[in-house]
N, C-alpha and C positions, 0 to 999 in steps of 0.2 A: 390517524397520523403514524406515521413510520416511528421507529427507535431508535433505527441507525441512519443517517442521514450524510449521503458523500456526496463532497463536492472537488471535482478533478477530471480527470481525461479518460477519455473511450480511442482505443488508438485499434486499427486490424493489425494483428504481428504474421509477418513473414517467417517463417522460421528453417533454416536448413543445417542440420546437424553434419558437424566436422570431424575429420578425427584429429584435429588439434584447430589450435587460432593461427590465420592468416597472418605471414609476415608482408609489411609492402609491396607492392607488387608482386605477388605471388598470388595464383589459380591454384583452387584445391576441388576436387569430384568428392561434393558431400552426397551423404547416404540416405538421407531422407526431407522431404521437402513437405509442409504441412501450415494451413494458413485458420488463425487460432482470434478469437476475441480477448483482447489486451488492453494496454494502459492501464495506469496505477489507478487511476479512478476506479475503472468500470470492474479489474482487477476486488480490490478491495469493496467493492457490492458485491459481485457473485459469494467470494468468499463468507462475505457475513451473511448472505440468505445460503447456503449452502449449511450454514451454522445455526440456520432457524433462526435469524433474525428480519425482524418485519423493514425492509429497507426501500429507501428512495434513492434514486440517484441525482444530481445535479451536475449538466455536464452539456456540450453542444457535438451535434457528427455533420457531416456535409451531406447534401442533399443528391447523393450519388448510392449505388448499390451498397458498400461497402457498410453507410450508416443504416439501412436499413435490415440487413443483415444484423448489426448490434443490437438495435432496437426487439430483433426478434428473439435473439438469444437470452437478453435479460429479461426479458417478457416471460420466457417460459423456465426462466432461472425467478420468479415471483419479484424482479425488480422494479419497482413504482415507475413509471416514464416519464411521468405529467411534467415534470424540470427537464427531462432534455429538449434541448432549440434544436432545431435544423437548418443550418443557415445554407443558403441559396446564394449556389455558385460558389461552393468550396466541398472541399474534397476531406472524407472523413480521418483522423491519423492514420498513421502508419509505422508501426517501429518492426525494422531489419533487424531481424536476432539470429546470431551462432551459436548451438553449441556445440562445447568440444567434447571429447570422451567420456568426461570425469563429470558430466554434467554441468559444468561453469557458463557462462553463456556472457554476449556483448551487444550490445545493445545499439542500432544507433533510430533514431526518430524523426519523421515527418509530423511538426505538429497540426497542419493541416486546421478544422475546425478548433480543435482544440485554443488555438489562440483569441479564439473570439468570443471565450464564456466572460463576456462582459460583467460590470458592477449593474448595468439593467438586468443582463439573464439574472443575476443573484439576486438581486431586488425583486425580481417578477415570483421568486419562489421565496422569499420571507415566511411566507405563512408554517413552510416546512421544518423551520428551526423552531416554530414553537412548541411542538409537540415530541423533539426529540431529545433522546438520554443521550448519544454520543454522536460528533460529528468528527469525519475524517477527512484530512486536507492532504495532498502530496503539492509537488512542485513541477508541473505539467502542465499549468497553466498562468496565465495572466496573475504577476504576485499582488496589483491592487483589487484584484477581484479575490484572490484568497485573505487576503487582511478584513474586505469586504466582510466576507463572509462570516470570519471568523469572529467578528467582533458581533456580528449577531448573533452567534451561538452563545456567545459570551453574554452578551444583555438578555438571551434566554433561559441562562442558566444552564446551559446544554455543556458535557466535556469535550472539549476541542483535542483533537488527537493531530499533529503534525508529524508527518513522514518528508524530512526535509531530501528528496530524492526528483529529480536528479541533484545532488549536489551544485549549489549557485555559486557564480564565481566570483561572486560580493557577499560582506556577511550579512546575514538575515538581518529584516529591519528590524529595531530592539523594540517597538511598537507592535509587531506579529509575534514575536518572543514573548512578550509580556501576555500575550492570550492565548496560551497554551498552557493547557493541563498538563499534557504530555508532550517532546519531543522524539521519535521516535529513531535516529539515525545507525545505520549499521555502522564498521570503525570507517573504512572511507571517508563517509560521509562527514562522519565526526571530526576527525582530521583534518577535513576542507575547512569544515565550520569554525573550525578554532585556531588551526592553523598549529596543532600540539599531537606530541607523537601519543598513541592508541595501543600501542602491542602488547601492552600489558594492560587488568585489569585495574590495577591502580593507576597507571598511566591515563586508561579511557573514565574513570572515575575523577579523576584529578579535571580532565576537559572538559566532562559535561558538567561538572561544577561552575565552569568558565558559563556555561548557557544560564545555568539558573541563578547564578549572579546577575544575569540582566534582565530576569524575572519569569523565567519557564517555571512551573512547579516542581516539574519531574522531568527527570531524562531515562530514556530505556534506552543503552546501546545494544543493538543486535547484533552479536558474536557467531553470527552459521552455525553448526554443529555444537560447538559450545554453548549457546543457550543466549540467554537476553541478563545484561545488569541494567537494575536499576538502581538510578542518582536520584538520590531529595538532598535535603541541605542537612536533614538528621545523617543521614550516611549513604552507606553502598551493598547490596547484595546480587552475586550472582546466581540467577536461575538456570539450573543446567537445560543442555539443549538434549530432544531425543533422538538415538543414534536408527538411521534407516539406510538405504541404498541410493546414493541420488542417482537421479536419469536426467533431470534437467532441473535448474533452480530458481527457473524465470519465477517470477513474484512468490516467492516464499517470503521473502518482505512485508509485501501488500498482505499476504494472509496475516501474516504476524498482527498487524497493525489490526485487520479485520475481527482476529478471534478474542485482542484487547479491548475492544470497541463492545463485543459480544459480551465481554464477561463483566465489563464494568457495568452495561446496559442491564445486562442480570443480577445487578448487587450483587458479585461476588466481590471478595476481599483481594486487593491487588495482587498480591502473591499468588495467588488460584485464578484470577483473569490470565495475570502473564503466562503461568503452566500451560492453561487453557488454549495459548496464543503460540507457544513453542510446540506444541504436540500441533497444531492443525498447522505450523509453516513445514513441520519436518513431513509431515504426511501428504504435504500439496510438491513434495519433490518425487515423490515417487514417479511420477509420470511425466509424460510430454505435454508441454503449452502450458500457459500460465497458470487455464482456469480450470483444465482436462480434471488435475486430481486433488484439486480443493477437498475437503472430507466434509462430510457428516459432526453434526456435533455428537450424535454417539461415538464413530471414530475416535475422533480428539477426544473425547472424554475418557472412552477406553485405554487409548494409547497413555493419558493422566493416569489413571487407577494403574495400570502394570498389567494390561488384561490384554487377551488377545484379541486383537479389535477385528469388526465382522466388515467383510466385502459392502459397500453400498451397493 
């Protein structure tokens, strides 16, 4: 049985680099064009097997080139497959990504298959939540098949990791809230969720307060560059973020959540998961495409110690 167990989206990303964002109607001649295996799901598996962890995915693609092409990639990235569906007569995702100079990047998404990871697909793969330590959910798919899910990771004793992205434009059910160990939202997100200003540290501690009042255990806000805070009901600390060059920032996120998933599954002690999880998001911006510079857990580990971490 797998350790890390995802269940979420497999999207192909387009991706053509700007040298700024598109105003409305406005043509820009971007500089490079390069087509990448994405989605916050399929994202956060590479990452955690990237990280030496034993992982499964849960997820559906269409039965077109684009899904089998994923299939191939996680395949030789050691990602379990036996949970992806292939549904017949639909087209695998797609998310259209910019980015600009500074690395920032926009995202927009064809959900495509992804809409169709049903509470059957999640049910057909039950047997996978009994043998895992951490399970990871984003918001890319169907939210009664993530409650689904999650509420089995929950009766398996499994830690439920929620990466509420893309941010919904209703607030989370307080029933999905209530079975998460973790929340995981950057400030945006936070912001959306609560409806409460973020800019400050105490500010974004004050709002994830707002989530575990309705029964999250924990909240981790993801700060970019700055690092991740974490919220319990005991209090708040910030863990600084590591300073590198970014080229593009597409799922630093999804690593983040990944290499948290990683170090809890390792019994490590929260504070040393999270370090764990800020060294492999700042080290997956080095490069282009989501999954391109995901690191090594010696990487990340290195880049934790203060060592000069080695080329994979």
């Amino acid at each position: 049985m797998a350790d890390i167990l995802v269940v979420g989206s497999l999207n192909v990303d387009l991706t053509v680099s700007v040298p700024r964002f598109l105003k409305p109607g406005e043509t820009l001649t971007g500089s490079k064009f390069a087509v990448f295996t994405g989605g916050k799901g399929g994202n956060q598996a590479v990452a955690a097997a990237r990280l030496g962890a034993d992982v499964a995915m849960v997820g559906c693609v269409g039965d077109d080139a684009n899904g089998e092409m994923y299939k191939s990639a996680l395949k030789r990235e050691g990602v379990r497959l036996d949970a992806i569906a292939t549904i017949q007569e639909e087209t695998t995702g797609v998310a259209v990504i910019t980015v600009d100079a500074s690395g920032e990047n926009t995202i927009a998404i064809v959900p495509g298959a992804n809409a169709r990871l049903s509470v059957d697909v999640i049910s057909g793969a039950e047997a996978l939540f009994q043998g895992a330590k951490a399970c990871l959910f984003q918001l890319e798919t169907p939210l009664v098949s993530i409650q689904h899910a999650a509420a089995l990771a929950r009766a398996a004793g499994v830690t439920v990791i929620l990466d509420p992205a893309p941010a919904p434009s209703k607030p989370l059910p307080q029933p999905l809230i209530m079975l998460c160990d973790y929340i995981t939202p950057n400030e945006t997100e936070l912001g959306l969720l609560t409806g409460m200003e973020v800019a400050t540290v105490e500010q974004a501690a004050e709002a994830a307060m707002k989530l575990i009042a309705q029964g999250a255990k924990a909240v981790i806000n993801k700060r970019g560059s700055a690092g991740a805070l974490l919220v319990a009901r005991e209090g708040y600390r910030l863990y600084e973020g590591y300073q590198v060059t970014a080229v593009d920032t597409t799922a630093a996120g999804d690593t983040f959540n990944a290499g948290l998933a990683v170090g809890l599954a390792m019994e490590l002690a929260v504070p040393d998961a999270i370090r764990l999880a800020n060294a492999a998001a700042a080290l997956s911006v080095t490069g282009m495409g989501a999954q391109a510079a995901m690191p090594s857990f010696e990487r990340a580990s290195a880049l934790v110690d203060g060592l000069e971490y080695p080329c994979d």
